[in-house]
C-alpha positions in Angstrom: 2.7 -36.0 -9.3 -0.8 -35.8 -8.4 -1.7 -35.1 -4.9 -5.0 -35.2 -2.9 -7.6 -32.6 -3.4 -8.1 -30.3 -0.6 -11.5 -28.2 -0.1 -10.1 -24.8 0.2 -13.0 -21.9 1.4 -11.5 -18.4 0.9 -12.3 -15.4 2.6 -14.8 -12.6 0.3 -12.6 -10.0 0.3 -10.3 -12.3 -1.7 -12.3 -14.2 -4.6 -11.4 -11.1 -6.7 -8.0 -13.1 -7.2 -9.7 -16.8 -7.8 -10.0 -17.8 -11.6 -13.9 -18.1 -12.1 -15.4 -20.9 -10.5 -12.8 -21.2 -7.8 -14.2 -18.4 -5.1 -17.5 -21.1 -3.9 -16.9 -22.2 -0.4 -14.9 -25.8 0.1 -14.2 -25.6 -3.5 -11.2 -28.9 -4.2 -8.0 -28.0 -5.2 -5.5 -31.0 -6.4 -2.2 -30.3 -4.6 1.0 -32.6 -5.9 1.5 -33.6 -1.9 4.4 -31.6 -1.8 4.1 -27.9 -2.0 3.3 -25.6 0.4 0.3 -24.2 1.4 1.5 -20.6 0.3 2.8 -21.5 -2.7 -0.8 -22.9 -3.3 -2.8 -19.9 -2.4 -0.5 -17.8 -4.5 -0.5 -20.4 -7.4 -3.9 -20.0 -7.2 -3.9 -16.0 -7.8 -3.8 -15.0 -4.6 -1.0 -12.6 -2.9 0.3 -13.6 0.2 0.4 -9.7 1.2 -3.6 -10.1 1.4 -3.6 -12.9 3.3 -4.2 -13.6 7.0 -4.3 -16.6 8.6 -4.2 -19.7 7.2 -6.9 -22.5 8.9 -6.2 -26.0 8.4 -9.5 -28.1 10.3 -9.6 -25.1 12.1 -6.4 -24.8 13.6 -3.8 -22.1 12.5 -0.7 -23.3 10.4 2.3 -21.2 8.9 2.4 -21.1 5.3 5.0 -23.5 4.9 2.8 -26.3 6.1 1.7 -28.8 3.3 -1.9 -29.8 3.1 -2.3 -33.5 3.6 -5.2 -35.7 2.2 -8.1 -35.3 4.3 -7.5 -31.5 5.4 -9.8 -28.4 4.8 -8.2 -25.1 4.4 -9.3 -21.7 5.4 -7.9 -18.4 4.2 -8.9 -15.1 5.9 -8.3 -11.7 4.8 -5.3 -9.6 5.9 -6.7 -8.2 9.8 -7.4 -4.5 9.7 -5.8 -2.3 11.1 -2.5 -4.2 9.8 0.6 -3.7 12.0 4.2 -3.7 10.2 6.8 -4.7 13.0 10.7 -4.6 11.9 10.9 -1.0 10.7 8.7 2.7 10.8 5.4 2.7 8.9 6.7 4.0 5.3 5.8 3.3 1.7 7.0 2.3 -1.7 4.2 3.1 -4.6 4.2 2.0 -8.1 4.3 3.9 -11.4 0.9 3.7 -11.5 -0.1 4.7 -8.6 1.3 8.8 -8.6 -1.7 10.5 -8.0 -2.0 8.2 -4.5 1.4 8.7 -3.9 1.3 13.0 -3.6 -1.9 12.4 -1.7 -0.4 10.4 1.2 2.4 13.3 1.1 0.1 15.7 1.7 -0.9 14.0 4.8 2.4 14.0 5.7 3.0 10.1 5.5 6.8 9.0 4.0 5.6 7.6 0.5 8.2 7.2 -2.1 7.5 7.6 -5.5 9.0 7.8 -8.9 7.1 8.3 -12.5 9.8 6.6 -14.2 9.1 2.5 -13.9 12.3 0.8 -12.9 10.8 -3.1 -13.4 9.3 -5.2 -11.0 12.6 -6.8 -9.3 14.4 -3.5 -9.1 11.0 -2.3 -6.6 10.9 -5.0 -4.8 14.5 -5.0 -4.1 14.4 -1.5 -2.8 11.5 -2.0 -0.8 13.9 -5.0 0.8 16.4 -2.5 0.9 14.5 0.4 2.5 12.2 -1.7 4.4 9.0 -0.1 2.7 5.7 -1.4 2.6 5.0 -1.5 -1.5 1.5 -0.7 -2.4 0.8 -1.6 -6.6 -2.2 -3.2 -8.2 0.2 -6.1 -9.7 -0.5 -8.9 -8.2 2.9 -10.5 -9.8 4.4 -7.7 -8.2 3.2 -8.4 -5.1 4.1 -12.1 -5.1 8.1 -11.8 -5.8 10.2 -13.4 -2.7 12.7 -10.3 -2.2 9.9 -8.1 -1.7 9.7 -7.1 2.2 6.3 -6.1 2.7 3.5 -5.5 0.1 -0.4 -4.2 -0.3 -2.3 -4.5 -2.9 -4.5 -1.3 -4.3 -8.6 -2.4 -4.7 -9.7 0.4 -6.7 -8.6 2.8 -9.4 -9.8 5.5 -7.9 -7.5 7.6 -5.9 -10.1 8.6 -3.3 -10.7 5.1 -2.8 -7.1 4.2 -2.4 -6.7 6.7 -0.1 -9.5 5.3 2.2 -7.9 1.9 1.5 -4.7 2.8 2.8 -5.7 4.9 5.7 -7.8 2.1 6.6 -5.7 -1.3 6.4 -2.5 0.5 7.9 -3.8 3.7 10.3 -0.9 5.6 9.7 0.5 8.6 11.5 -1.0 12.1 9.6 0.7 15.5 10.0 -0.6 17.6 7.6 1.3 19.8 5.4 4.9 18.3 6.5 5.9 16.9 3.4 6.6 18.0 0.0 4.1 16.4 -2.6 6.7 16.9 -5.2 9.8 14.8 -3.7 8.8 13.7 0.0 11.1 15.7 1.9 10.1 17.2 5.1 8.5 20.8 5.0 9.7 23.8 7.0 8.4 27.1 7.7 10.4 30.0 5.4 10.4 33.8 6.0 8.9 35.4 2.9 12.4 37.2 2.5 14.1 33.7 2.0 12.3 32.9 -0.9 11.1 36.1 -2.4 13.3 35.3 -5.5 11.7 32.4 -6.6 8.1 33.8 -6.2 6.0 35.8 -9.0 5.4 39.4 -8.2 1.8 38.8 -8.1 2.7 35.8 -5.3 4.5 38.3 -3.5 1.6 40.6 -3.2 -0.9 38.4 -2.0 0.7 35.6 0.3 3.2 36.1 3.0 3.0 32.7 4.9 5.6 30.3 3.4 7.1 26.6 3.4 10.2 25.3 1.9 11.2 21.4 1.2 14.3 20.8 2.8 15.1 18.4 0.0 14.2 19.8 -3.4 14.0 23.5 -2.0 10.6 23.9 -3.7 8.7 26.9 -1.9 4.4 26.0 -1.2 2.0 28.7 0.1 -1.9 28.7 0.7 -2.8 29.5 -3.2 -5.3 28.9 -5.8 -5.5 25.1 -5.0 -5.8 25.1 -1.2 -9.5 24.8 -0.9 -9.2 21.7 -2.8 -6.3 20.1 -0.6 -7.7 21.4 2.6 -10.5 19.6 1.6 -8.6 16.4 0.6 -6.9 16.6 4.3 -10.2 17.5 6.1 -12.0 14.1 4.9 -9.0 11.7 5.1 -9.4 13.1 9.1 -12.5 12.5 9.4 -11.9 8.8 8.2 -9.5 8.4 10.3 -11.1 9.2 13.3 -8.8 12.3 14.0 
């Protein structure tokens, strides 16, 4: 059944989602009468996860309100900072997004990860189950109903990720806490400990150590720390720490 059209004006950051020719402001969109105003937006490409709030004549409405004849709808941007209430800060990445993942680990921030895809419904089921915010750049990911919380990745560039991230949800940084391996928690080890898993020529050269308290993987300042000091130093800076 065909419904009225409804001028819908959407906010910049989110014409990357509109099929061409639907990101002008007050563009129509014929509604059958009955659905939703979320299931609109997403119908239309959008996420909800990227979505703020929703302005019908101005006013604010849930997403469950349905646009009536006569009505013009705004949709704004998700706010930054973005505040998750109901559980800690922690996140669920995508296969894709690996690199990302071992980059918020270095920073110390709880960001599970596997390299082996276990299908859409399966991650947004455990992020339901875990209560973990799930960062991907599939938007049909993003839009399944079991999934708690959800973020969708602008770029394809990790260092722009990482800003992305840091920037829509602020999180907590504690350098160096966290394996980048598993994302278990770090803790100082006595070179004696673990002088049976290091090379002789590791032995020689480094005596400060750390060991994940999960996988029991051993990290020390070596060939690469320049480069991840670096990596820590500007994610920081970013964040105003």
């Amino acid at each position: 059944m065909k419904g009225p059209d409804i001028p819908f004006s959407f906010a910049p950051e989110l014409h990357l989602f509109l099929a061409a020719g639907r990101s002008a402001d007050r563009t129509p969109v014929t509604t059958d009468g009955a659905s939703t105003l979320g299931h609109v937006v997403e119908s239309l490409g959008v996420p909800l996860t990227e979505v703020g709030r929703l302005l019908v004549d101005g006013a604010e409405v849930p997403v469950s309100h349905v646009p009536q004849a006569g009505e013009s709808v705004t949709v704004q941007a998700v706010a930054r900072p973005q505040r998750i209430s109901g559980a800690p800060l922690r996140f669920l990445l995508d296969v894709h997004l690996g690199t990302l993942a071992r980059r918020l680990r270095l920073l110390g921030v709880d960001a599970a990860y596997t390299n082996e895809d276990p299908g859409d419904a399966a991650l947004a089921a455990q992020s339901a189950r875990h209560r973990r915010v799930l960062l991907s750049r599939d938007r049909g990911l993003l839009q399944r109903r079991e999934l708690w919380a959800g973020a969708y990745v602008y770029s394809d560039r990790t260092d722009d990720q990482l800003r992305d991230v840091l920037g829509r949800f602020a999180p907590a940084l504690a350098p160096w806490t966290r394996c980048t391996a598993c994302n278990g928690p770090l803790a100082d080890a006595d070179k004696d400990s673990v002088a049976e898993q290091l090379q002789g020529g590791t032995q020689r050269t480094y005596d400060v150590f750390a060991r994940c308290t999960a996988c029991g993987r051993i990290y020390w300042r070596g060939a690469h720390h320049t480069r991840l000091e670096a990596i820590v130093e500007e994610a920081l800076r970013y964040s105003g720490r």
